[in-house]
C-alpha positions in Angstrom: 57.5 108.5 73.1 60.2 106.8 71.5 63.3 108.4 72.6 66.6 109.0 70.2 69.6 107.3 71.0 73.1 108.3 70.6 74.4 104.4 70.2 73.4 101.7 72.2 76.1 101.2 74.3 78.1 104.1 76.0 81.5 102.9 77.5 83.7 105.2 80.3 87.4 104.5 80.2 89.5 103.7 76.6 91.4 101.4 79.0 92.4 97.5 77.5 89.2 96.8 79.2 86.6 99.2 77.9 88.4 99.0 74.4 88.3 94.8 74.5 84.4 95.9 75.5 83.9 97.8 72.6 85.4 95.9 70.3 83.7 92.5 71.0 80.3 94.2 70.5 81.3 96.0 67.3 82.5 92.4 65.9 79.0 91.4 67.0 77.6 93.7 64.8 77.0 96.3 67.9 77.7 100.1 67.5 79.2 102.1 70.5 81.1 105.0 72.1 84.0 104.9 74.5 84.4 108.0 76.5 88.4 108.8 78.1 89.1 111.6 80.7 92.4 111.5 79.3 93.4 113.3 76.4 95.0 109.8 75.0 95.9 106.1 75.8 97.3 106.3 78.9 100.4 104.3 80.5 100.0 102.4 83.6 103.1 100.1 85.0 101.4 98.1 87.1 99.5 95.2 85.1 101.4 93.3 81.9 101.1 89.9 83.0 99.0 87.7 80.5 97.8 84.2 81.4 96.9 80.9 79.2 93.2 81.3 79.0 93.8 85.3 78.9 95.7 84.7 75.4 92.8 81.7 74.0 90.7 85.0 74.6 92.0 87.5 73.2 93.1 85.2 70.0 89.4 84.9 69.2 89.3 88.3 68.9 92.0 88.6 66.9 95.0 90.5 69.2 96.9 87.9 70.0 99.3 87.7 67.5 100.4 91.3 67.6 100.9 91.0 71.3 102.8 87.8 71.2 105.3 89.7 68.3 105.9 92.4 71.1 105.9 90.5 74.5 108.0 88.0 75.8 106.9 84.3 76.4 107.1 82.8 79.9 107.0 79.5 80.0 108.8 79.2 83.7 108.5 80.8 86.7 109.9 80.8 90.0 109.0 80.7 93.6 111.8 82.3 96.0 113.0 82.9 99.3 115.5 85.4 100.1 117.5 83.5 102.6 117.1 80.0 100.6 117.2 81.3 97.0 114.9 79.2 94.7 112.5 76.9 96.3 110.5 75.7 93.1 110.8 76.4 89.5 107.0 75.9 87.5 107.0 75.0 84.2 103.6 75.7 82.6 104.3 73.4 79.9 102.9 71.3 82.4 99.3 72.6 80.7 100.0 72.0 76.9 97.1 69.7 77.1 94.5 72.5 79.4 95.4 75.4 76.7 97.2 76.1 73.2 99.1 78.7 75.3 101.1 77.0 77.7 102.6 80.1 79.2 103.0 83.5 80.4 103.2 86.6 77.8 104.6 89.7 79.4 103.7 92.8 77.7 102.9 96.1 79.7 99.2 97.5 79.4 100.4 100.6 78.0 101.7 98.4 74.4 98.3 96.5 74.4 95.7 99.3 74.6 97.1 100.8 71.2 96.6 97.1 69.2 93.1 96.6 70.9 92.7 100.8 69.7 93.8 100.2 66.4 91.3 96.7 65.6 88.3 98.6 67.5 89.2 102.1 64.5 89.1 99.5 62.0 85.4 98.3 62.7 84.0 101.6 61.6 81.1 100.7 64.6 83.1 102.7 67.6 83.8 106.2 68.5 86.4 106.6 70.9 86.5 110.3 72.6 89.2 111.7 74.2 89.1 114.5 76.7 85.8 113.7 78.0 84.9 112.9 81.9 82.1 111.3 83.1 79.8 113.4 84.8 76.6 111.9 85.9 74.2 109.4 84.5 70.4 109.6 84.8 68.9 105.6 84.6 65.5 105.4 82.9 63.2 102.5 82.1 64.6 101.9 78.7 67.8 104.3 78.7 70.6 106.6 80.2 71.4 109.9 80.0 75.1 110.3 80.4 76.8 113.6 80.8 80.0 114.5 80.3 82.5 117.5 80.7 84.6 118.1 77.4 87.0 120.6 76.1 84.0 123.1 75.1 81.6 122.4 78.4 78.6 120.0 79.2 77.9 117.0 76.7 74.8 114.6 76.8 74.3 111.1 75.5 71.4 108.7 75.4 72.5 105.2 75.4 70.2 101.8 76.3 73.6 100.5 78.3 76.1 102.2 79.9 79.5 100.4 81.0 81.8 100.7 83.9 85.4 100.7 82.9 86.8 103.4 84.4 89.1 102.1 87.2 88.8 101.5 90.4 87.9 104.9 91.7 85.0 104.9 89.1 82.5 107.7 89.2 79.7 105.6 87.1 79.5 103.0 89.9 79.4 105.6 92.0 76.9 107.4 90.7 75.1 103.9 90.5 75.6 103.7 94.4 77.1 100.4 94.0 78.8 99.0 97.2 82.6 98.7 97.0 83.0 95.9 99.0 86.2 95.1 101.1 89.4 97.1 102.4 92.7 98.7 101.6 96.4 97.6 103.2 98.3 99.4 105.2 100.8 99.6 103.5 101.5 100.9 100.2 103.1 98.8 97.0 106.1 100.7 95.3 106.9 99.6 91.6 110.7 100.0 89.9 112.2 99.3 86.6 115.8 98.7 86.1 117.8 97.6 82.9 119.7 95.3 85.5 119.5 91.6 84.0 118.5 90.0 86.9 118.7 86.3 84.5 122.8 86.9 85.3 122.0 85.3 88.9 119.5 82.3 88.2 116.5 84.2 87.6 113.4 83.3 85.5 111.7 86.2 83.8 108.6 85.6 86.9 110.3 85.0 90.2 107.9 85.7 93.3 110.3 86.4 96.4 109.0 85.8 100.2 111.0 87.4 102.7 109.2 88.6 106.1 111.1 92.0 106.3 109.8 92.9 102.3 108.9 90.5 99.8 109.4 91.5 96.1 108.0 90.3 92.6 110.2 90.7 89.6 108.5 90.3 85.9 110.9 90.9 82.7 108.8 93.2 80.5 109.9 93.9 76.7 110.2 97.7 77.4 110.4 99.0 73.6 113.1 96.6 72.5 115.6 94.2 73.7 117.5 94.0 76.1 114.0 95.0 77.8 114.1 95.7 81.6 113.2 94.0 84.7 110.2 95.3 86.7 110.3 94.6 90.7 106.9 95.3 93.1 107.7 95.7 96.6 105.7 96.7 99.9 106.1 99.8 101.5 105.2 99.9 105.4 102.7 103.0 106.4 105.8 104.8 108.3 107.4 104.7 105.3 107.0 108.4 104.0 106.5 108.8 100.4 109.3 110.6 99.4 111.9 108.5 100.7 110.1 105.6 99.4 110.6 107.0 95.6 114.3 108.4 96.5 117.0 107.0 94.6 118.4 105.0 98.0 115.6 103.1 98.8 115.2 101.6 95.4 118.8 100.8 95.3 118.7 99.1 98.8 115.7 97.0 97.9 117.6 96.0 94.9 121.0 94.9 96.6 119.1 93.1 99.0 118.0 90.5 96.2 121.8 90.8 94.7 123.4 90.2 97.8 125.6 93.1 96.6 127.5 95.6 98.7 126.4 99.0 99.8 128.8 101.0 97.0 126.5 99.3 93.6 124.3 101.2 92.4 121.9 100.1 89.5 120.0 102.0 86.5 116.6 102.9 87.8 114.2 103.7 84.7 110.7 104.3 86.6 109.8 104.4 89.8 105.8 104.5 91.8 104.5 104.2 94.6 100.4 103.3 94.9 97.8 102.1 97.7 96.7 98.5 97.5 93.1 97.4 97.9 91.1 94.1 98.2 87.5 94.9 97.0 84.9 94.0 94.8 81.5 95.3 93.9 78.5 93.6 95.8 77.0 93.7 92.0 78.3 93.7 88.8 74.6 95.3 87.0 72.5 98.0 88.4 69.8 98.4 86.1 71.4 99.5 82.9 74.4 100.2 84.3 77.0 97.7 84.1 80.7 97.5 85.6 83.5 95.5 84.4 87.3 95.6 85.1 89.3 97.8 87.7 85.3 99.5 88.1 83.9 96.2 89.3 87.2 94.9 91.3 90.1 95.2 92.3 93.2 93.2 93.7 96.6 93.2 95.6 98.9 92.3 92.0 100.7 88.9 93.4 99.6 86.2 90.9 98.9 89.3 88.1 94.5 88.0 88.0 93.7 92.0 88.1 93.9 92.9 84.8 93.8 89.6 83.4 90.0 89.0 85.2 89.3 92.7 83.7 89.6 91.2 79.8 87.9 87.7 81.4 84.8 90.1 82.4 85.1 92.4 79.3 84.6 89.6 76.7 82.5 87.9 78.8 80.4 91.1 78.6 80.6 91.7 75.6 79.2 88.7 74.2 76.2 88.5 77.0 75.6 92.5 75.8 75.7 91.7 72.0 73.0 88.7 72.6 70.2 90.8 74.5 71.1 93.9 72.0 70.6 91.5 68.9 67.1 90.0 70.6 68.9 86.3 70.8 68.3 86.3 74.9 66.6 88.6 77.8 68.7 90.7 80.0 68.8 88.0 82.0 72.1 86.8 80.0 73.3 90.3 81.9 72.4 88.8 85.8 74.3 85.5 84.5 77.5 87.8 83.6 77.0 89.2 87.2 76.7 86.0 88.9 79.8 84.8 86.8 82.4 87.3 87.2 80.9 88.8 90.6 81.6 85.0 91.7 85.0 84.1 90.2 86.2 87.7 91.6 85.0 86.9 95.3 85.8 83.2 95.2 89.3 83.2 93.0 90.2 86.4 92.4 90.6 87.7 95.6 91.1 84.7 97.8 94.5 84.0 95.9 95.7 86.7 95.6 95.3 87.4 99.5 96.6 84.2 100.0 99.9 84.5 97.5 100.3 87.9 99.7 100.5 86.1 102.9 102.7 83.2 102.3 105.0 86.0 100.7 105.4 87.9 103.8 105.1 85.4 106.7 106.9 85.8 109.7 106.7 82.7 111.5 109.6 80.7 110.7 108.4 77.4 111.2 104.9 78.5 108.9 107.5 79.5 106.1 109.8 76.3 106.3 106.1 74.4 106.3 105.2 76.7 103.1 108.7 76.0 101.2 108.7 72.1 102.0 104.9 72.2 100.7 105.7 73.9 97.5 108.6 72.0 96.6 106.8 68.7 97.2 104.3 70.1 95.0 106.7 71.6 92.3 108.3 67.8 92.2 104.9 65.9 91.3 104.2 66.9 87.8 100.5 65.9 88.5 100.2 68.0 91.7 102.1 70.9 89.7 99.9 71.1 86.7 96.9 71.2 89.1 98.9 73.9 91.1 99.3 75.6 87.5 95.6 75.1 86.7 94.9 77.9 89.5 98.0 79.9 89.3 97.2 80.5 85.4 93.1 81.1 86.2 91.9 78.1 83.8 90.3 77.1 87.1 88.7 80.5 87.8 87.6 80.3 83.9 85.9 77.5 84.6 84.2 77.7 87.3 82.7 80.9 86.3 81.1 79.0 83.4 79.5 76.2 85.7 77.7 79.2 87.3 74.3 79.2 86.0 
């Protein structure tokens, strides 16, 4: 018996990368509903950090130019050390014959997810639900039953594909029993704004500083206007307790310890947070008709900013395999090539950088960390060996490599 379907595709989490989801199927012709816990777009501090290939991306599905009018284009960036100051400035001009966006666009999550909201309204093929949490699935043959809690109880859906977006603690690849694969830190990351202009004392609006009492990664985001404010990520040791961590005092010491200031400045704090790290990633991306994507499928310390970056890589890459199999142009077995692809580029890039960029950050051993400075500025001075550094740093690498994966 033929069973009645809600819309072909039921997404979980109205987050940039179940939104970018949705809206490369609907300009694929492809109907769908998003489902959100929340009762809106939600704002999240941690990611706003777009790379070259990121921004050829989401250009071809037409976003691009209304984040480039909000963000703010990085076209340097700079590798620090506390004690030596700057140890190499990277120019990604260096790749203006890799990609038509030869730098960095720094706009936070939060201003993206309503442009992505506002193109995926304008299709007329998506329903986006707020208020709604996932529930449970129940995988058939030839569909799902999804059900979720709403404002007036228990709702069901049939779909033939049901998406993963829903962050990292996500209850559909639970409920898929999908292995999370891989570990958490010790210690915990704590993330401050200030209106401090940190370009008054040399600084590019990307400076990564290694220190091996606490490292600390500073991004200039556009806020809601200029002047903007400067966003700085710093670790937090385990004995650290949580409260003191997010008092005014330590914020204000971790700043003056990049200023070199004395102990009676004190400097605007806008936001502060404090979250646990993890290194993981899904030992599938597909489980039957169940497929994850994002935060849901993998996640990633933020030094080199591939987390949410990879999320849009897996979401258009999804998107497209989806809209193919939906449309009868391939199998499902265009769905086991986008798990190969991203579940590959995640294990092999994604997180082996990002460990890495961690760890030179925070080494200890001083003769290791003069090795690591020398190395980079050797690097930094050979535009050859620069743009080939760049090619990794701005994941055109990781792009394509994925695609070589067959």
């Amino acid at each position: 018996m033929a069973v009645s379907l809600d819309s072909p595709v039921l997404i979980v989490g109205a987050g940039p990368v179940g939104l970018i989801t949705a809206l490369v199927l609907a300009q694929q012709g492809i109907a769908s509903r998003v489902i959100e816990a929340e009762p809106g777009l939600t704002i999240d501090l941690r990611a706003g950090t777009f790379h070259p290939p990121t921004l050829e991306m989401l250009d071809g599905i037409g976003v691009a130019d209304e984040m480039r009018a909000a963000g703010i284009a990085v076209r340097y960036w700079q590798s620090r050390d506390l004690q030596e100051g700057l140890v190499a400035e990277w120019d990604l001009d260096l790749l203006r014959h890799d990609t038509p966006y030869p730098y960095r666009l720094h706009l936070e999550q939060h201003r993206l997810t309503p442009i992505v909201l506002q193109h995926v309204q304008r299709t007329g093929l998506v329903d986006v639900v707020f208020g709604h949490r996932f529930e449970a699935q129940q995988s058939f043959d030839d569909h799902v039953v999804v059900t979720a809690q709403g404002p007036d109880g228990l709702v069901e859906w049939t779909t033939q594909w049901l998406i993963a977006a829903d962050g990292g603690r996500s209850q559909v690849r639970k409920s898929a029993h999908i292995e999370f694969a891989g570990y958490t830190w010790p210690e915990r990351y704590s993330v401050l704004s200030t209106t401090f202009d940190f370009a008054t004392l040399g600084y590019r609006e990307n400076a990564y500083m290694s220190d091996p009492v606490q490292w600390s990664a500073l991004f200039k985001m556009p806020d809601a206007g200029p002047p903007g404010l400067w966003r700085m990520t710093l670790p937090v040791d385990s004995e650290t307790p949580e409260a003191v961590a997010l008092a005014g005092p330590y914020a204000q010491q971790a700043i003056r310890r990049i200023t070199g200031a004395d102990a009676s400045t004190s400097y605007p704090l806008v936001h502060q947070s404090i979250y646990s790290v993890h290194q993981r990633v899904a030992v599938r991306f597909r489980q039957g008709r169940v497929l994850l994507a994002g935060d849901a499928a993998h996640v990633n310390n933020p030094l080199g900013g591939f987390g949410l970056n990879s999320g849009i890589h897996d979401a258009i890459s999804l998107g497209h395999a989806l809209s193919r199999v939906l449309q009868g142009m391939e199998s499902d077995e265009a769905l086991e090539r986008y798990n190969r692809q991203r579940q590959q580029a995640n294990v092999a890039y994604v997180q082996e950088l990002s460990v890495r960029n961690k760890k030179n950050l925070e080494e200890k051993d001083p003769q290791l960390r003069a090795q690591r400075m020398q190395e980079l500025r050797a690097v930094c001075a050979d535009p050859d060996k620069a743009r080939q550094y760049l090619l990794n740093s701005s994941m055109i690498n990781s792009i394509r490599r994925a695609q070589t994966v067959a």
